[in-house]
ROPAKE-562354 format. One record per residue: x, y, z of N, C-alpha, C in turn; residue in one letter. Coordinates in steps of 0.1 Angstrom, whole numbers, plus 5000, padded with zeros to 4 digits. Example, Ala and Ser with C-alpha at 12.3 -4.5 7.8 and 13.67 -1.06 7.14 Angstrom:
513249435078512349555078513249675078A/512849785071513749895071512950005079S/
//
This chain:
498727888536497627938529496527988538X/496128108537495428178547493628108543X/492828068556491428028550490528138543X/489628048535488528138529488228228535X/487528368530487428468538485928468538X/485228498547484128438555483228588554X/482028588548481428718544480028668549X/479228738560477928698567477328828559X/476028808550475328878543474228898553X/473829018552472229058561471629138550X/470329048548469729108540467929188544X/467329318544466429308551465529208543X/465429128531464129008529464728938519X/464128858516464328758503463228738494X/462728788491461428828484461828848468X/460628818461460928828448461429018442X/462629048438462629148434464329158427X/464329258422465729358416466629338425X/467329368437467929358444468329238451X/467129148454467329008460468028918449X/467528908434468328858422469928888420X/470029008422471329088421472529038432X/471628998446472128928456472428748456X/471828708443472128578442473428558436X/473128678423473828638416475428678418X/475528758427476628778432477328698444X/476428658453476828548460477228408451X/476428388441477028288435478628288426X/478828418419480528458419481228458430X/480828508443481628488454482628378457X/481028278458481728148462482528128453X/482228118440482927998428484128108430X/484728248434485828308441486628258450X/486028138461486528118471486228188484X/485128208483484528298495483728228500X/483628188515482828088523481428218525X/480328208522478628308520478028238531X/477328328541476128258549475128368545X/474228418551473028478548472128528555X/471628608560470828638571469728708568X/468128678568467528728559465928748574X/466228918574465628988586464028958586X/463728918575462228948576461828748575X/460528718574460528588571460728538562X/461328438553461928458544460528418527X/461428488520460228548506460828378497X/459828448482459928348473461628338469X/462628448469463628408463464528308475X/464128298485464928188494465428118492X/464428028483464127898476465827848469X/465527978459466828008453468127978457X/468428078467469628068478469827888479X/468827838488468627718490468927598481X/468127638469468527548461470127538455X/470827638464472227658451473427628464X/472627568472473727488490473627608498X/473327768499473627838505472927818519X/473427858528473127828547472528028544X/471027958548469928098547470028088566X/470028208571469228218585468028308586X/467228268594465828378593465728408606X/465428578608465028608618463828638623X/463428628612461428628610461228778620X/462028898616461329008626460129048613X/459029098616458029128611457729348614X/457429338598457229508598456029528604X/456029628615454929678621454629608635X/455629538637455329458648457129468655X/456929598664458329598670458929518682X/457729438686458229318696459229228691X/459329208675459829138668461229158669X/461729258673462829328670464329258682X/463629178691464529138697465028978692X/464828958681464828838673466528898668X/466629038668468029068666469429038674X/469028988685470228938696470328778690X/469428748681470528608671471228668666X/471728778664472728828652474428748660X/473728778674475128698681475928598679X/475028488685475028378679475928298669X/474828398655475428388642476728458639X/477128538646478828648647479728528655X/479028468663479828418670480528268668X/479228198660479328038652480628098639X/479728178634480328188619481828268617X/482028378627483028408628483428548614X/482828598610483128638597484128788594X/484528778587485828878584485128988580X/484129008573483429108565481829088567X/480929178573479929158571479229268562X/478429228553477929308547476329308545X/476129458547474529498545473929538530X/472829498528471729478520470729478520X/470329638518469329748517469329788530X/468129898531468529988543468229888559X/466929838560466929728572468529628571X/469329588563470029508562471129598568X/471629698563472529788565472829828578X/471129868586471029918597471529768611X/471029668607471129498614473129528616X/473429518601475029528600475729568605X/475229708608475829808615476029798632X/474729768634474629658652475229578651X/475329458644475929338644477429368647X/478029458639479329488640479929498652X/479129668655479329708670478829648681X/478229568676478029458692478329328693X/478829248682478929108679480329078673X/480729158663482029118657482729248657X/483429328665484329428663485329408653X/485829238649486729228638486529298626X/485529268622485029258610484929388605X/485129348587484529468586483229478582X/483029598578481629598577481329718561X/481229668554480429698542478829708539X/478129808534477029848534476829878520X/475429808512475129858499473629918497X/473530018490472130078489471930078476X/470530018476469630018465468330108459X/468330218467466930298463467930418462X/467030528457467130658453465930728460X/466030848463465530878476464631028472X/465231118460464731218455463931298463X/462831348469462431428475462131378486X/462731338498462331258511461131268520X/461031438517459931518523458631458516X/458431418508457531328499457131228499X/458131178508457930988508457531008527X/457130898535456330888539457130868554X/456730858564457530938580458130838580X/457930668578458630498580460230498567X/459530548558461030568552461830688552X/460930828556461930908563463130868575X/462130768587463030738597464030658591X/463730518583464630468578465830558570X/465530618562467030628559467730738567X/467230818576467830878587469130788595X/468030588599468630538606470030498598X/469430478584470630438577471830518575X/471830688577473130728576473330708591X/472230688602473730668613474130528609X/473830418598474430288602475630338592X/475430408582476230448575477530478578X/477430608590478530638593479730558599X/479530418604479830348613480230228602X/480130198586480730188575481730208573X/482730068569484530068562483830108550X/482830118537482130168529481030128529X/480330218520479030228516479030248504X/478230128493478430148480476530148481X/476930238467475830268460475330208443X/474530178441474130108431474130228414X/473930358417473530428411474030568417X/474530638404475530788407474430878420X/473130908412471930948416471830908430X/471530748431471130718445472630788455X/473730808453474930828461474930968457X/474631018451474331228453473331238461X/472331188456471131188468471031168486X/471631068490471931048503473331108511X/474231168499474931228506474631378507X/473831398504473131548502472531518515X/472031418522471331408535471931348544X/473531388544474131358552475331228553X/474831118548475931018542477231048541X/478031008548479831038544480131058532X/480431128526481131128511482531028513X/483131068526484530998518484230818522X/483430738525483030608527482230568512X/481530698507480530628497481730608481X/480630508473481430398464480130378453X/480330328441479330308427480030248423X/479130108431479029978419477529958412X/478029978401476029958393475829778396X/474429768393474329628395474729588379X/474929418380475529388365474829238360X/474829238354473629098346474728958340X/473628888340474328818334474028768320X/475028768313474428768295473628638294X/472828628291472028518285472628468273X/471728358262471828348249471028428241X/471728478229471028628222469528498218X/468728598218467328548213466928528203X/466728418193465928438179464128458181X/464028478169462228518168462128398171X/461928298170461428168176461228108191X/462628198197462328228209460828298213X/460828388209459428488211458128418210X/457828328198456528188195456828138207X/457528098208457927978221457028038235X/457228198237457428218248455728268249X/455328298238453828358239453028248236X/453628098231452928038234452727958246X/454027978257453527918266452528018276X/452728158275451928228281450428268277X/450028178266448628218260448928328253X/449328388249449828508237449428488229X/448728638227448528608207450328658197X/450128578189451428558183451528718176X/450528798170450828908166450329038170X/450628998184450229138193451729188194X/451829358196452629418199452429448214X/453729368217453429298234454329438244X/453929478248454729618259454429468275X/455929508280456029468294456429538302X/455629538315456129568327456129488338X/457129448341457429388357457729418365X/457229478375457629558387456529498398X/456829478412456129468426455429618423X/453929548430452829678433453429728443X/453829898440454229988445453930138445X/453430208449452930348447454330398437X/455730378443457230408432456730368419X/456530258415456330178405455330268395X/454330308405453130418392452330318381X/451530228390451030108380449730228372X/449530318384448130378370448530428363X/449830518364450330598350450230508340X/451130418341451130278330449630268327X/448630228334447930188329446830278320X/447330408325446530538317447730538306X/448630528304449230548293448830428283X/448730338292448030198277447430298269X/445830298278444830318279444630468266X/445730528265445930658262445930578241X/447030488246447430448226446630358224X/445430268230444730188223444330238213X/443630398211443030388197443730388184X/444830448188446030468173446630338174X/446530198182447130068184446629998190X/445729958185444729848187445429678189X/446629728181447329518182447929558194X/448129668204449229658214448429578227X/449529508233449129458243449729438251X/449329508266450329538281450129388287X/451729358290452129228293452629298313X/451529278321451929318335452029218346X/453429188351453629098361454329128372X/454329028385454829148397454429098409X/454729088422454229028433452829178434X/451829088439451029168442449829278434X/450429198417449829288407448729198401X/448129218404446629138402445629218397X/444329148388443529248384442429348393X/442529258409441529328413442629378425X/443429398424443829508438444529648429X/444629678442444929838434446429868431X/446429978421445730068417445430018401X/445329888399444729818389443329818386X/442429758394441029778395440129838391X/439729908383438729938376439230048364X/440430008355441130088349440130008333X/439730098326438730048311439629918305X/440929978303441629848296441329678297X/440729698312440629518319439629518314X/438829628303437429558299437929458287X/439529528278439829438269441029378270X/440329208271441329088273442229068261X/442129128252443029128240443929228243X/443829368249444929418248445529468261X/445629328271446029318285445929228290X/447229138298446929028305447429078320X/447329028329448029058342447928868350X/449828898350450128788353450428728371X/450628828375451128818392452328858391X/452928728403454128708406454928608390X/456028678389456528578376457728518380X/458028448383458928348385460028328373X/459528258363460028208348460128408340X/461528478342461528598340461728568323X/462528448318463328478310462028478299X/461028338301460028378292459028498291X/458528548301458228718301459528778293X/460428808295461228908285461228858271X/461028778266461028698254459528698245X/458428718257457328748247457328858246X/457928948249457729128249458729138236X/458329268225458829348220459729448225X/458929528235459729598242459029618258X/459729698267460029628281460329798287X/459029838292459229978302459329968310X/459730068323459430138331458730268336X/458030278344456730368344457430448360X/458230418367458230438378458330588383X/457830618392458030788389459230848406X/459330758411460930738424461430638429X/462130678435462930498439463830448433X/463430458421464830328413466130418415X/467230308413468830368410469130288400X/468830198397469630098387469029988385X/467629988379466429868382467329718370X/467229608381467329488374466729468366X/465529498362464229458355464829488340X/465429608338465829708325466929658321X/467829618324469129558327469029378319X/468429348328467929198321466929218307X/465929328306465329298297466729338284X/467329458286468329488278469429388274X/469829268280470429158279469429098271X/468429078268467829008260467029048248X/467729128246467929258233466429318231X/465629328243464329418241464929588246X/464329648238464429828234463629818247X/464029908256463429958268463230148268X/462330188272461230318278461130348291X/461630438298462230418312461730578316X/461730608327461730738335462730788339X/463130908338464530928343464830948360X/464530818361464530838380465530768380X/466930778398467730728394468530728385X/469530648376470330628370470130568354X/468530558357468030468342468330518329X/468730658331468630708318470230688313X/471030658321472330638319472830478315X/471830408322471230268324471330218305X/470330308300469930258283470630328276X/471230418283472130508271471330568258X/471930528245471030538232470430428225X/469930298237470030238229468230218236X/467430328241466330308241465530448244X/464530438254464030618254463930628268X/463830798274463930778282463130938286X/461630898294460431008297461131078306X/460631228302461331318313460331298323X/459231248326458431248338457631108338X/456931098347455930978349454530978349X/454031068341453031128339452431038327X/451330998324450730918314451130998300X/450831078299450831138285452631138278X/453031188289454931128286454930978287X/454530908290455130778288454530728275X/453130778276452530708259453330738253X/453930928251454830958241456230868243X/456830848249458230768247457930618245X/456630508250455730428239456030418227X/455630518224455030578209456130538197X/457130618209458630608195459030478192X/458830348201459330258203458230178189X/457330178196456530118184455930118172X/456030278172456430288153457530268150X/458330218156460130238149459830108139X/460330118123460329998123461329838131X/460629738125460829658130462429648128X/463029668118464729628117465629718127X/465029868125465329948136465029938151X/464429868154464129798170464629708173X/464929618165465729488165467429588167X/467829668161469129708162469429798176X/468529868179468229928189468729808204X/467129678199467729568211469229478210X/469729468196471429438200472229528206X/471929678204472929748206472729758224X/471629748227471129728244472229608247X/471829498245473029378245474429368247X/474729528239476229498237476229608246X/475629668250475929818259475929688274X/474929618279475129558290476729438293X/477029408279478129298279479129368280X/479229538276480829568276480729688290X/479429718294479529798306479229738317X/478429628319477729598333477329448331X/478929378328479029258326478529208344X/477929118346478129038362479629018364X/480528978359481628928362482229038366X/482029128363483329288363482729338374X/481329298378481429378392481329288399X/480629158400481629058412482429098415X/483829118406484929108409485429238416X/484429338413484929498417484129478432X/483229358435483129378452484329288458X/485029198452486029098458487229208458X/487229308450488829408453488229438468X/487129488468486729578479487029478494X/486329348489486329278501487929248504X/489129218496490129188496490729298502X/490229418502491129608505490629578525X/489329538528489129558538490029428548X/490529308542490929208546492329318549X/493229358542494429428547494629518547X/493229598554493329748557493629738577X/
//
C-alpha cells in the first residue's frame, strides 16, 4: 500500500475572503480523501487561520509583509518545509502563492509536482495599477514552470492566456459550495433578529472586502438612487474593512438614514448574513472569476444581481440578474427587477439558484476533479 500523498499548500494569506473559504473547504475533502495537507501561508497569518487550525491542520507562517521587500528572505523557509515535509505535489494559491510554488519547486523539491490555481480576472491590465501589473507578469513566468494551471473561471483563463499563460497547461475548475440546509422564513426572523433587523425591511446584501474592484460607491449610489421609490429597502453591508467612516463609504447621504443601512464590518457568522437578506448582489466592476460570496448566497436560495465581470453571469444563469456594467444607474436597474418581483416569484427564482448550485458546482464534484488531477500528476 503506497503512503498518503503529501500536498504542501502555499497560500499568499489567510485572511477573511472567497478564495481562503474555498481553500478550507477543499482541504477539508482532501484529507477525509486520504491526503496528508500542510499549509504555508506567505503573509502573517489573517482571520481565516483560526479555521485551518481549529480543524488539526499544521498552518506555517512566513510572515513576509507587502511593501517591505527585506521580508522576502523569510522565503528560504520554503526549504526547510520541502525538506521536513517531503511533498509529492505542491500546490499554489493565488498569484503570491503560485509565484512561492514555483521557487519552491525549482529550488527545494524537484520531485514534486507542482500545480498552480488562479483566482482573479484581470480584464484591462493596463488599468489596474504597476504592483499587480508586475504580479501577474511574475505569475505567467511561475506559470510556465506549472504541471497545470487551473483557473477558477472560463473569463479568468481567456484573460491571462491572452497575456501570455500556456494554453496547453491551463485548466477550469469553478469553485464549488457546500449545500447547506434549504432555509425556511423563520430562518430569516431568527437571523434579523440577531442582527438588530427590522423584521419588514426589504434587506439587499453585500459582502465584499473594501476594494476599489468591489465598487463600494457604485453600490452605495445605487442604494441611494431607489430610496425614493423604496423606502422599506435596506443595504445590509459587510466586509473586512468596510466601516462607516473609511472610504469610499464616508460621507455617502444614505448613512444619514439608519433605517435604510447598516454597515457591519468584518462578518464572520456568513450563514446568518445570507439569511437576513432577501436578495444578495454584487456591484463589482473587475476582478472577480467566480465570487464565493454569490455562490453561497445562491446555496441559500437568495436571487442574486451580479455584474458581468468574470464568470458571474454564467455563475446565476437564469436564476437571477445580471448588469451589463457597474455603473450606479445599471445596478439600481437590475435592483429594481429583483424587488418588484413578486414575493412567490423570488422565492422560486432562490430554489431554482439552489438547485442550479447542487447539480453544477456541488463541493464534492470538484474536490474530486482536483484529486483526479492530483492522482494524473502522481503517475505522470
Amino acid at each position: 500500500m503506497s503512503p498518503p500523498q503529501r500536498i504542501l499548500i502555499i497560500s499568499s494569506g489567510l485572511g477573511i475572503g472567497g478564495a481562503e473559504r474555498a481553500l478550507l473547504q477543499l482541504s477539508l475533502a482532501w484529507r477525509a480523501a486520504g491526503r496528508e495537507i500542510q499549509i504555508v501561508c506567505l503573509a502573517p497569518l489573517g482571520e481565516m487561520a483560526g479555521s485551518f487550525l481549529d480543524e488539526g491542520f499544521v498552518v506555517r507562517e512566513l510572515k513576509i509583509r507587502s511593501g517591505n521587500p527585506l521580508s522576502l528572505w523569510r522565503l528560504l523557509k520554503l526549504h526547510a518545509l520541502c525538506r521536513d515535509f517531503a511533498p509529492d505535489v505542491i500546490l499554489g494559491w493565488m498569484y503570491h502563492g503560485n509565484i512561492a510554488a514555483a521557487l519552491a519547486r525549482g529550488l527545494f523539491a524537484k520531485s514534486a509536482s507542482l500545480i498552480e490555481v488562479l483566482h482573479h480576472s484581470v480584464g484591462n491590465l493596463k488599468q489596474q495599477g504597476r504592483y499587480i501589473q508586475a504580479l501577474v507578469r511574475l505569475g505567467c513566468w511561475a506559470a510556465r514552470r506549472a504541471d497545470k494551471v487551473i483557473y477558477v473561471s472560463q473569463t479568468a483563463r481567456r484573460q491571462h492566456e491572452a497575456l501570455g499563460y500556456d494554453k496547453g497547461r491551463g485548466g477550469v475548475i469553478p469553485n464549488g459550495f457546500v449545500l447547506p440546509p434549504a432555509l425556511a422564513e423563520k430562518d430569516k426572523s431568527t437571523a434579523r433578529e440577531k442582527l438588530a433587523l427590522p423584521a419588514h425591511s426589504f434587506i439587499v446584501g453585500h459582502l465584499a472586502r473594501n476594494h476599489p474592484m468591489k465598487n463600494h460607491a457604485g453600490v452605495l449610489d445605487a442604494a441611494e438612487a431607489l430610496l425614493p421609490d423604496h423606502p422599506e429597502m435596506l443595504l445590509l453591508l459587510g466586509g473586512p474593512g468596510v466601516e462607516p467612516g473609511s472610504k469610499p463609504i464616508y460621507g455617502h447621504k444614505i448613512l444619514e438614514c439608519p433605517e435604510n443601512i447598516r454597515v457591519l464590518g468584518t462578518v464572520t457568522d456568513t450563514d446568518t448574513f445570507y439569511a437576513a437578506c432577501d436578495i444578495v448582489v454584487l456591484g463589482s466592476s473587475y476582478g472577480e472569476a467566480f465570487p464565493m460570496v454569490i455562490g453561497e448566497a445562491m446555496s441559500r436560495q437568495r436571487p442574486c444581481a451580479v455584474t458581468d465581470v468574470g464568470d458571474c453571469a454564467y455563475l446565476v444563469g437564469d436564476t437571477g440578474v445580471v448588469a451589463e456594467d457597474s455603473s450606479a444607474e445599471t445596478l439600481a436597474a437590475s435592483w429594481t427587477r429583483l424587488i418588484d418581483m413578486p414575493p412567490q416569484e423570488r422565492n422560486r427564482l432562490g430554489a431554482a439558484a439552489r438547485n442550479r448550485i447542487e447539480e453544477n458546482f456541488d463541493q464534492s464534484m470538484v474536490a474530486n476533479e482536483y484529486l483526479r488531477i492530483f492522482d494524473q500528476s502522481r503517475t505522470s
